[in-house]
N, C-alpha and C positions, 0 to 999 in steps of 0.2 A: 209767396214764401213768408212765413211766419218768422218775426226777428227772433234773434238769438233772445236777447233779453227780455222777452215776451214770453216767460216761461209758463201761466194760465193764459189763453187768449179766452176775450168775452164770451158768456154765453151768445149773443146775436151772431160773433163772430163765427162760431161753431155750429150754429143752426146754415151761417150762410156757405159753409164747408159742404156740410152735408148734402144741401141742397146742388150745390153745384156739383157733386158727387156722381149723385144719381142722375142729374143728368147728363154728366157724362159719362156714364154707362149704357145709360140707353141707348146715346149716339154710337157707342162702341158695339152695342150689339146687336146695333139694327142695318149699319153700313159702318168704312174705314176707309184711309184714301189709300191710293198707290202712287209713289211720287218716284218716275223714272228719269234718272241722270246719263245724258250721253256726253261723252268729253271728246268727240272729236267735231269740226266744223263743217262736215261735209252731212250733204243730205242724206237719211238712212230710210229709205220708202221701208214697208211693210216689214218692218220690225216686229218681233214675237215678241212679248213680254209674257213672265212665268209668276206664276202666283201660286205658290206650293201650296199643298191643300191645306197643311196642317196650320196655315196663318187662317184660312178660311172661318177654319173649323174652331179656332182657337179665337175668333173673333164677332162670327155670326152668331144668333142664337144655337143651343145644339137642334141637332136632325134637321138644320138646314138642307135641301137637299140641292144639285145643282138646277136643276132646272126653272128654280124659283130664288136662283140670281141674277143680278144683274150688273154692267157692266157701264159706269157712263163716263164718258170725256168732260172736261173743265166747261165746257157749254151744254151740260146736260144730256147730250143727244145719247143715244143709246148704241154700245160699242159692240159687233157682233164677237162671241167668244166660246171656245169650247173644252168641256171638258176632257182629261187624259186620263186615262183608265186602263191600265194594260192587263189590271185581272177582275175582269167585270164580273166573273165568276166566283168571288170573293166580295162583291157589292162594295158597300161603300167605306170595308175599313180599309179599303188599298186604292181609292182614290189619288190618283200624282199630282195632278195640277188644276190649275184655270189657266188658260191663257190665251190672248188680244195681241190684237197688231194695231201700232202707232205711226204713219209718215213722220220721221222728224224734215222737218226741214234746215237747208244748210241753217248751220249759225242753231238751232235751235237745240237746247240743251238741256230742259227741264221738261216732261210734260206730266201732269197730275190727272187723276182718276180717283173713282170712287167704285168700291160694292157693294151692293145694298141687297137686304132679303126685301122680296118682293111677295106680294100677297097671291097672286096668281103668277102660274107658270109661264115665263117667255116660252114663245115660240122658236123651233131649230131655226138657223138664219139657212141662208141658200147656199149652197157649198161651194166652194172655191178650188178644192182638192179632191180627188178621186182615186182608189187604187184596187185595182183587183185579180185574183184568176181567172183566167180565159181558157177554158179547158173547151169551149167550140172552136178554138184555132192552135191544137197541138199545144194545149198547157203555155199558153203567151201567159206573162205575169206582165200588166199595163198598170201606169200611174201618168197624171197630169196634173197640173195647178193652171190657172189662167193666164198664162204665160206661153208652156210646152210640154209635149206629152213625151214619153219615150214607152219601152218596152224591153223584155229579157227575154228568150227562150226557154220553155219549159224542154220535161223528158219526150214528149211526146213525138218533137218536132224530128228528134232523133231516130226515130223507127220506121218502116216502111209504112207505114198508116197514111204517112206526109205526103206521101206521092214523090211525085219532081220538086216540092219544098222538104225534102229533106235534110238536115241540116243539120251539124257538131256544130254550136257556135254558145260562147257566153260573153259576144261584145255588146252595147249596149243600143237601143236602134234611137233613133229622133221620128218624133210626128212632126210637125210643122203645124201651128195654128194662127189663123186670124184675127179668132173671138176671145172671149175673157169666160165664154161657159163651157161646161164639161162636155167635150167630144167623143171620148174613149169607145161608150154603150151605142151612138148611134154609129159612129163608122163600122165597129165589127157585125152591127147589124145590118148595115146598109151594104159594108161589103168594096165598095167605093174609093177605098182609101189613100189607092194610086194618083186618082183625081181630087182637083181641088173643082171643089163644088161651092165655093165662097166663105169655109170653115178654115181650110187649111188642107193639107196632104201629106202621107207618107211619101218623101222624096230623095229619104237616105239610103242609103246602101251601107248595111251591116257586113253582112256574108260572111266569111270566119275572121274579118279583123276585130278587135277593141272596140270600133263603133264611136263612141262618145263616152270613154270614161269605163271600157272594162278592162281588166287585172289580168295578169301573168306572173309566173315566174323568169327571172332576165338570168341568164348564166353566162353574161358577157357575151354570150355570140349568137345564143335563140333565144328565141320565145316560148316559153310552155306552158299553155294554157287547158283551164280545165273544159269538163263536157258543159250540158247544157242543165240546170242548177235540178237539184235534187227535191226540195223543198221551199216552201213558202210561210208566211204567214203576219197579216194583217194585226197593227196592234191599236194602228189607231184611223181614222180613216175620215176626217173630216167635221166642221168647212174648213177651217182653216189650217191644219197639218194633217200630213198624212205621215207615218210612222208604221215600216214593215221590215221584212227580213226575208232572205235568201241563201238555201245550203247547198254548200257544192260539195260532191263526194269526193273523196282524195283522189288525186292525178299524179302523175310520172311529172316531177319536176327535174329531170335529169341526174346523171349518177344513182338513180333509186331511191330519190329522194324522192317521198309521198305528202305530197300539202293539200289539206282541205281548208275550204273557205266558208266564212260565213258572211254575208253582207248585211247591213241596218243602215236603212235611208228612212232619214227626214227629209220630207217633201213641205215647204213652206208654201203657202199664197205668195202672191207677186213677187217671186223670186225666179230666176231662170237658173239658179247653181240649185242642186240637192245638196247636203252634208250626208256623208256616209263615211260609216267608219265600218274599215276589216278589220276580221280576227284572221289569221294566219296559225295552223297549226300541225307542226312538221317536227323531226326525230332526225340526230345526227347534225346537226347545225348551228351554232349559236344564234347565227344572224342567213336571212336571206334576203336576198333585191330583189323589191317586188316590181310590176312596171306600168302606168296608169296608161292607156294605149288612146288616141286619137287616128281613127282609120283613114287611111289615104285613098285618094277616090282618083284616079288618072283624067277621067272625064273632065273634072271640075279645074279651073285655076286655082291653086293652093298660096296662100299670103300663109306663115308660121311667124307666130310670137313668142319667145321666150323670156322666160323671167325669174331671175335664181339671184338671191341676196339672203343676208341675217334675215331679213324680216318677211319676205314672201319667195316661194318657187310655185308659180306656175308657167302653164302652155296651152296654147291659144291658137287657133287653126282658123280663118275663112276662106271658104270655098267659095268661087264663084259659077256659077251653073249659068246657061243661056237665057232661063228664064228671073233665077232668082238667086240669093245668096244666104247657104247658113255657116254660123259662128260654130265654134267647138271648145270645150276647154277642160284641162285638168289644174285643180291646185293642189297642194300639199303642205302637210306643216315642214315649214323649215327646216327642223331638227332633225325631220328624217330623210330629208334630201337627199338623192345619192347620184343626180345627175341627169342629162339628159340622151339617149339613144334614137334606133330608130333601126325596123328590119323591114321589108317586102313591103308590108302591109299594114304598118302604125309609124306614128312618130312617138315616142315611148318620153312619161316622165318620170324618173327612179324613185325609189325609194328604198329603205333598210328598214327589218321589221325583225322580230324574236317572236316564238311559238308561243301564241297565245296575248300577245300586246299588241292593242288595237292600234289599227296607221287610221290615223282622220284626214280627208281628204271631200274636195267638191270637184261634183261631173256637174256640166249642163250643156245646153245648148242654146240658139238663137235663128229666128228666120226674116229676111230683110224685111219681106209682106205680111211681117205682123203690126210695125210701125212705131217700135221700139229701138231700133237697131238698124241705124242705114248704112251702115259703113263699120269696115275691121278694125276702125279705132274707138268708134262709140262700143264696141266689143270688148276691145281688151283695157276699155279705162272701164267697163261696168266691170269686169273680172278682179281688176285692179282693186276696186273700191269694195268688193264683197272681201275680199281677202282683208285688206284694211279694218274693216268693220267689223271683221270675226276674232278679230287681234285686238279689240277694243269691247270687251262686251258691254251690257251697259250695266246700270247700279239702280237695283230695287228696294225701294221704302217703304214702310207702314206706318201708318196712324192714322190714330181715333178723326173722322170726320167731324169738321165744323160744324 
């Protein structure tokens, strides 16, 4: 800084401005760092961190494009990261983001990055995330991250096409996995999926409950839930998120009251919870109870956890089965907490929504023989701790690299 009463500073001193100037412009638009702040003390694995384009773009030389950035950690190594794009059909003035994932560790509270234009193009990393239509098994809509896979029912499954798997249901199903790589493409090719073949197995039973995380409407004394989803559609799809959506056509929510739904899940790497937010959209009501459903399986031992305060409501299910045991969970934001139920065939968690106001909420799931999860309280302290850390997000920074 130049004193106040230094009102001509030297020529040398201004030549040595200048100079410093441009080179830090160069450093400015050649890379920048990203310095992420987390304020709580607990470990946060596989954190997203978001880098809106327009710092990118507002940083990098122009027409930088993405494939010719890159991403490094404070020891240089190279961070894999991918672009968000939800109108690629608009190319690159509607670019959304960049975005990486960071482990913090407990206690750890700072961690810094940099982006750099790169003179040749990185290559895609290997995906971690996966999501697709399945129109060779009655329109299934599958997703998985290296954690666990699940599934939804499409129209199909609904018609006599299905055979003896014919089926009204829009609860949500569980895969079970061992591995950390994508399953989804080889089990529906293999066909197998009852069996674990050393991958993992389909070992849930759906059937017309909730499943793991799916929606109704609660009228204090039923359930009414819709058919099986009308529409799909992928907006974002890897390595490291997957980002899609799901339409359900209006249903009888009782008294004649007709609600459609629309679903949008984030699917993160190394997470076992999705975030998903509903829209709810219905005529003659101010407010309806909506109800996040966890299905009951009579075969399995059932342990239930509940958890309802200011600062978190969720519900937490482990089953135990003869050979193995999966977790189950719904959270909710707090503020639309409406309680907890329970009919035939879910353990129900409430919630209060208005036509057309998103309710945000996490489904997941968990399987003992993945080796994450040996027990119903390593369960519901990792559900604990997701819910904590969503309540905490973290704080993104910019500047010019060193």
């Amino acid at each position: 800084m130049i004193p106040f009463a230094m009102k001509t500073p030297p020529r040398a001193l201004l030549v040595l401005f200048a100079l410093a100037s441009v080179a830090g412009l160069r450093a400015a638009v050649d890379k920048f760092t990203v310095t992420v702040t987390n304020d709580l003390d607990i470990a946060r694995p596989a954190e997203v961190i978001v880098v809106p384009w327009g710092e990118i773009a507002g940083r990098l030389p122009p027409h930088t494009l993405p494939s010719h950035i890159a991403v490094k950690d404070a020891g240089g190594a190279l961070v894999p990261d991918q672009l968000i794009n939800f109108r690629p059909e608009e190319r690159r003035d509607y670019y959304q983001s960049l975005i990486f994932q960071h482990d913090f560790a407990a206690g750890e509270h700072t961690a810094t990055f940099t982006i750099e234009k790169t003179d040749a193009p990185i290559p895609p990393f290997p995906a971690k995330v996966f999501a697709r239509y399945v129109p060779e098994r009655f329109d299934d809509f599958a997703w998985e991250n290296d954690r666990i896979a699940h599934r939804i029912y499409g129209q199909a499954l609904e018609t006599p096409v299905a055979g003896k798997d014919q089926m009204v249901s829009s609860g949500v199903d569980v895969w079970a996995k061992r591995v950390r790589y994508p399953i989804v493409d080889r089990w529906y090719l293999m066909g197998h999926y009852h069996e674990d073949t050393g991958e993992g197995l389909d070992m849930y039973d759906v059937g017309t409950s909730r499943g793991d995380g799916g929606t109704g409407i609660w009228d204090g004394k039923a359930l009414h839930v819709s058919h099986n989803w009308k529409t799909w559609k992928v907006l974002a799809n890897g390595p490291v998120r997957v980002v899609f959506e799901l339409t359900y056509e209006p249903w009888d929510a009782g008294n004649g009251v007709m609600v459609a739904e629309t679903k949008h899940f984030i699917v993160d790497a190394g997470h076992n919870l999705d975030d998903v937010t509903s829209t709810f959209t219905f005529q003659g009501h101010e407010t309806l109870t909506v109800a996040l459903g966890l299905g009951k399986h009579p075969k399995a031992a059932s342990d239930l956890t509940k958890q309802s305060d200011e600062k978190e409501s969720w519900l937490t299910v482990w089953e135990k089965y003869p050979r193995a045991s999966i977790g189950c969970a719904v959270a909710v934001d707090p503020d639309a907490f409406a309680g907890f139920a329970e009919d035939g065939l879910n353990h129900l968690l409430l919630a209060n929504v208005k036509s057309g106001q998103p309710l945000h909420y996490f489904l997941g799931a968990c399987w003992d023989k993945s080796g994450d999860f040996a027990a119903k309280d390593d369960w519901s302290s990792y559900v604990a701790a997701a819910v904590e850390r969503a309540q905490s997000p973290l704080k993104v920074s910019f500047g010019a690299a060193p």
